[in-house]
LOSEPA-124560 format. One record per residue (C-alpha): residue in one letter; x, y, z. Coordinates in steps of 0.001 Angstrom, whole numbers, plus 500000, padded with zeros to 6 digits. Last residue first. Example, Ala and Ser with C-alpha at 12.3 -4.5 7.8 and 13.67 -1.06 7.14 Angstrom:
2
S513670498940507140
A512300495500507800
END
This chain:
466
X524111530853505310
X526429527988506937
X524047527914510077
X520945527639508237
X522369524769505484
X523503523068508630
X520719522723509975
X518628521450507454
X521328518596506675
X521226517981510308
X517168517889510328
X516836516056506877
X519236513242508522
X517030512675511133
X513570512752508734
X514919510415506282
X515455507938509271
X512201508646510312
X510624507926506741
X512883504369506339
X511910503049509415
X510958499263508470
X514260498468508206
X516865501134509330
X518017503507506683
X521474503105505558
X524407505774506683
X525521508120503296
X523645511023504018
X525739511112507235
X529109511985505707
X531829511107507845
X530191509139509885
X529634509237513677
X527297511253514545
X524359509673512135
X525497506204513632
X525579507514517024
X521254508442516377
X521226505518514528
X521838503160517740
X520311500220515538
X517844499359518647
X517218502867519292
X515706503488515326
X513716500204515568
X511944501366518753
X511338504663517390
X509286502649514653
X505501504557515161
X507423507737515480
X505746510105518354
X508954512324518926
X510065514337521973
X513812515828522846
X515972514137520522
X519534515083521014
X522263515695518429
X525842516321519297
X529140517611517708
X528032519254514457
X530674520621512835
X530622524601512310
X533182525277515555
X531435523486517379
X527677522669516666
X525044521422519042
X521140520072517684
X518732519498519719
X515382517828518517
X511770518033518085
X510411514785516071
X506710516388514378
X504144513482513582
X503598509817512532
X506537509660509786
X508577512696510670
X508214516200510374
X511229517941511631
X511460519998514509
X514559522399515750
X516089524059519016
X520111524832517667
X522616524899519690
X525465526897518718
X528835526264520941
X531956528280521260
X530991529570524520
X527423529085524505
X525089530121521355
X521066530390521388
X519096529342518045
X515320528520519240
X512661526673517234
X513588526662513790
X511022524342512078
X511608522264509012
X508781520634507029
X508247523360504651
X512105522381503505
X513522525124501730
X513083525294497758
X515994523751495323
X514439520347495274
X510748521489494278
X508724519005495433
X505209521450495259
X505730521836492249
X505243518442491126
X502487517394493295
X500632520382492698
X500955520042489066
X499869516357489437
X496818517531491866
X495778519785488934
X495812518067485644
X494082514596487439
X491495516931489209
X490507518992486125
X490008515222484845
X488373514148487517
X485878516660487285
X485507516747483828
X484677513052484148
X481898513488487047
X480512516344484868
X479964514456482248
X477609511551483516
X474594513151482736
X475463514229479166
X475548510202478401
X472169510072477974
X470154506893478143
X473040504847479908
X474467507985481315
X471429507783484009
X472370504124485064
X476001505562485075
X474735508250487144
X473106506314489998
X475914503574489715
X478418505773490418
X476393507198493725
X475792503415495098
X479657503159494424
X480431506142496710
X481328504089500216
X483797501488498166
X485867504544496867
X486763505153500875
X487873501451500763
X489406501075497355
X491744504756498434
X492320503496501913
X493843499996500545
X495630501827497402
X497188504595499505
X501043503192499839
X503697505469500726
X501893506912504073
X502993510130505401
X500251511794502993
X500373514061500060
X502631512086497544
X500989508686497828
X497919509379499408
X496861511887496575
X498172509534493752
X495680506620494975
X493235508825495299
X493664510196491600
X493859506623490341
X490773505369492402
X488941508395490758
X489527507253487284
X488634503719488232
X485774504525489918
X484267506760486830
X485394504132484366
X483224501643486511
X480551503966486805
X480341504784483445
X480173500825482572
X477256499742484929
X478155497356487559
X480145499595490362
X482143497905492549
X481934496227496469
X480030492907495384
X482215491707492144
X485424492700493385
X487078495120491117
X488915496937493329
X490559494213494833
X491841491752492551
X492784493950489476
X493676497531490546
X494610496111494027
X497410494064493193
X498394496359490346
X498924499125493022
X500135497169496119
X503349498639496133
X505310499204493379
X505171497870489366
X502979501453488594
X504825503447490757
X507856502314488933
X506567502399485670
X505512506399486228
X509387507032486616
X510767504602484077
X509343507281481633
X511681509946482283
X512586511959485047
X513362516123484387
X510844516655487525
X507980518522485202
X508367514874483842
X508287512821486561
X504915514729488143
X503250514494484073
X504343510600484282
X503062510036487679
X499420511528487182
X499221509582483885
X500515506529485369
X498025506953488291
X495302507396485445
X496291504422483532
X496275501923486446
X493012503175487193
X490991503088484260
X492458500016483238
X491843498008486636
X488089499791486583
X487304498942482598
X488235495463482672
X485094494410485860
X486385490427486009
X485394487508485066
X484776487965481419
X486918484665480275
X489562487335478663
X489144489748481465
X490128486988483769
X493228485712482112
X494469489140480844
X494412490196484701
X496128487219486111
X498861487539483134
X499207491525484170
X499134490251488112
X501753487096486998
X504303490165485649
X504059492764488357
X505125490142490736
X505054492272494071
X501760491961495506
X501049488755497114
X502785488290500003
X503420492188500717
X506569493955499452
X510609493727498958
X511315492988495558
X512482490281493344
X508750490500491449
X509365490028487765
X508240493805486921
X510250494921489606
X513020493188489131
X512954493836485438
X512701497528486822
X516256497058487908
X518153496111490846
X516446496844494616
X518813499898495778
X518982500609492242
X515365501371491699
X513797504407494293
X517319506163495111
X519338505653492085
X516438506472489961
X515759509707492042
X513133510422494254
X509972512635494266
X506962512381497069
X509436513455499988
X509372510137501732
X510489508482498560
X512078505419499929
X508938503825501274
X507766502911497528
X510602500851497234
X509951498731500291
X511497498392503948
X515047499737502777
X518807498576503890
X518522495689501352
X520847492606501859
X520129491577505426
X516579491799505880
X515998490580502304
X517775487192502793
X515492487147505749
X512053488268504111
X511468491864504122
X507993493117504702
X507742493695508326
X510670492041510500
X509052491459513649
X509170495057514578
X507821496243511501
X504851493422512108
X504235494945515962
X504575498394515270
X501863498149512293
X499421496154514932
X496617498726515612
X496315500635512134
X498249497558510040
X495634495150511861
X492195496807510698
X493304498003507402
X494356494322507154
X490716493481507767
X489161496189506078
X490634495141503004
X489961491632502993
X486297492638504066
X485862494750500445
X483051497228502022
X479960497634501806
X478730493366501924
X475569492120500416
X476938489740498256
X478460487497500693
X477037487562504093
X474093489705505583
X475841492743506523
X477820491837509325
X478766488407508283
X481410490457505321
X483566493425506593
X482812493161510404
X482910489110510746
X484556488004507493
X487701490611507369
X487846491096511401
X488187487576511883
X490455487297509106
X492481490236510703
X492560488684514125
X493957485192512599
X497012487385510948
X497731488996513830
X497506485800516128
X500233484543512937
X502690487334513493
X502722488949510665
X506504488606508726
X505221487834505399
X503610491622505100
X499994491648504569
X498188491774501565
X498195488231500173
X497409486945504061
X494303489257503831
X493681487952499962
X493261484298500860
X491437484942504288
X488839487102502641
X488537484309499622
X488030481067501282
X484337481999502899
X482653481559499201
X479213481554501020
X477563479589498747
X479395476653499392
X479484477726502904
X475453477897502860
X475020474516501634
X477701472910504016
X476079475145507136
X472270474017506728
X471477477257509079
X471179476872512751
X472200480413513455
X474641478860515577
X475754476508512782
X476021479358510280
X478361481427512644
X480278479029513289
X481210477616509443
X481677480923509054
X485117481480511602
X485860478219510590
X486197479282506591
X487672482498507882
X490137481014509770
X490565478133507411
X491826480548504810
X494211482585506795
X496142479653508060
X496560478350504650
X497951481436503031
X500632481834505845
X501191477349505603
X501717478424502078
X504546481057503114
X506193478740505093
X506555476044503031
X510381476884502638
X510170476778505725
X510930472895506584
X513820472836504764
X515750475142507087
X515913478987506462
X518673481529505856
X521257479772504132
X520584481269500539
X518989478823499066
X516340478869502088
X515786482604501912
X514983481970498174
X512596478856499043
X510739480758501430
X509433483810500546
X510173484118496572
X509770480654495824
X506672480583497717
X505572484231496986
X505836482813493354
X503976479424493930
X501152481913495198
X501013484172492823
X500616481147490357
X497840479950492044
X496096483362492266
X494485483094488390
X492654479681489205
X491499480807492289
X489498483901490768
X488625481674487929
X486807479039490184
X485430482519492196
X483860483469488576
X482183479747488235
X480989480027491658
X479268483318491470
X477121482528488085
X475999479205489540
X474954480910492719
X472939483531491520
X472364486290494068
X475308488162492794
X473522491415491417
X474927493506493601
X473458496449493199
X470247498809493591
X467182498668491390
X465987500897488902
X462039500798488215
X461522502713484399
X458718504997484162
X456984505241480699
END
């Protein structure tokens, strides 16, 4: 007997689709009175907005949702399709709703617009409409705008909300730890406790920062069988397994793992994004398979790459390999020997990147980021030619002592994303001027470059005093 197999999604059935998007939007409304509160009636309390905006961050939502909803509505009538029966079908809300829920509050609005565009025309219309998409087009659309726009949204104030702006001298907790390991002081304190970051008092996305309404928003859907369990658990427990054995070999305890767990986009994603119906596996190996490898991705990007976050590129590349997940959990289904390798894999790969991780961040080793260029001395001056990896690539830089205390510091070429931000504050004087330079705030929005300036003086000075 030869069995017929048949490629995913199976979300042809209208009836079926509707009733899980109902619970979808049933489970975001409360994210969305809390990014209210938290985004505009907070700033408002506080003196920082008028009346009028504390309804900014629904009029954010809103914007996004009728520009994808238009943007279909279009494309249906020019393709002279019955457009109210094929919207209804269509589902064209959603994109919109989770790009604004992903992108910083401060996005300028023609940002936002272009990343719904992108999000239903190249992630969704593309490949024949919903159900037949690749990719998750939410994703792809703020992937889209953060790679060509990023500047632009840090400049216009990024993730931090007024009252934020001027009470918390970081962009986000997760940017603080540009070297992959942090202290509690350093990664919670500046932003209160973990019950702030389990409540969602933090800086972050629209959307993504109430660890608490995400967990009820999860239990909600998996309850009523609307969403794919096995992938948000599979994940979330493998990055906290990864971050628990990298805090421990560190001497941290458990709040260590709980904090990458409650930052960033990482619950966000683990429950709303990778398990969307059309761009995940749908037989149960492959799910625990995606999950388990979404984790380790997600771990990768965070400690291995300039960029703190690594949930939207790790759903996205994990999106291309579903078709492959499927094959062998179809195959597992009548004998489960097929599907081990994958999970010794990622298990071999869980063990070994989180060693890496953790010995690789050893705090008593040199920096491997640091480059002595050229040492020359001039009268009673050293000068010392130096680079420092920064956030986008290597910052080269002058650095003049006198008499051991450093007197002057000139950058000679850098390719920061946020330079801008860093000559507006006058950091560079700022750095000069204080008695102890570790101590002088990170600019908003430049966190890793400011990190990266101090690293080179405190570099420096470690070489010259040796």
């Amino acid at each position: 007997m030869k069995f017929k197999t048949l490629t995913g999604p199976y979300l042809r059935e209208n009836q079926k689709a509707s009733v899980i998007m109902n619970h979808l939007m049933l489970a975001l409304i409360p994210i969305i009175i809390f990014t209210t509160y938290k985004n505009g009636y907070l700033p408002y309390r506080e003196g920082y907005y008028d009346f009028i905006m504390i309804f900014y961050p629904l009029f954010f939502i809103a914007i996004a949702a009728i520009t994808c909803v238009i943007t279909e509505t279009l494309f249906f009538w020019l393709r002279k399709e019955n457009v109210w029966e094929t919207l209804k079908k269509s589902h064209a809300i959603f994109p919109g709703l989770f790009v604004a829920l992903v992108l910083p509050i401060n996005t300028p609005i023609y940002i936002l617009i272009i990343g719904c565009l992108v999000a239903t025309i190249v992630g969704k219309l593309i490949f024949g409409g919903f159900g037949y998409n690749i990719f998750n087009p939410a994703l792809l659309g703020v992937l889209f705008v953060m790679s060509i726009y990023g500047a632009t949204i840090m400049d216009s104030g990024g993730y931090l909300n007024p009252y934020e702006a001027d009470t918390i001298s970081q962009a986000t907790p997760l940017s603080t730890e540009v070297e992959g390991i942090g202290g509690y002081s350093s990664l919670v304190e500046p932003y209160g406790q973990l019950s702030d970051f389990f409540i969602g008092t933090i800086p972050g996305t629209v959307g993504e920062t109430s660890a608490l309404l995400i967990i009820l928003a999860f239990f909600y859907l998996a309850i009523n069988r609307m969403i794919k369990w096995r992938i948000t658990t599979t994940y979330v427990a493998t990055v906290f397994i990864m971050t628990y054995l990298i805090g421990s070999l560190n001497d941290f305890g458990a709040w260590y793992p709980l904090f990458h767990i409650f930052s960033g986009g990482l619950l966000f994603g683990a429950v709303f994004m990778a398990t969307d119906p059309v761009t995940s596996p749908t037989t149960p190996v492959g799910q625990l398979l995606f999950g388990l490898f979404l984790g380790i991705l997600t771990v990768i990007l965070r400690f291995l790459s300039p960029y703190p976050e690594g949930v939207l590129t790790a759903i996205l590349t994990m999106n291309l390999l579903v078709f492959i997940l499927d094959k062998i959990g179809r195959r597992a289904r009548f004998n489960f020997a097929h599907s081990a390798f994958g999970f010794i894999i990622a298990w071999i790969l869980i063990v070994s990147v989180s060693l890496l991780v953790a010995s690789g961040f050893d705090r008593d080793s040199k920096d491997d980021d640091f480059v002595i260029n050229e040492i020359k001395e001039e009268d009673n001056q050293v000068i010392y030619n130096v680079s420092q990896r920064g956030f986008s690539g290597w910052i080269e830089a002058e650095v003049i002592l006198e008499n051991g205390a450093i007197v002057d510091f000139i950058i000679i070429a850098q390719t920061e994303s946020y330079w801008q931000r860093i000559e507006n504050a006058d950091y560079i004087t700022q750095l000069l001027e204080a008695d102890d330079f570790t101590e002088v705030d990170a600019v908003s929005s430049a966190t890793i470059t400011c990190d990266s300036l101090q690293a080179i003086l405190q570099n420096v000075q470690e070489d010259y005093h040796e």
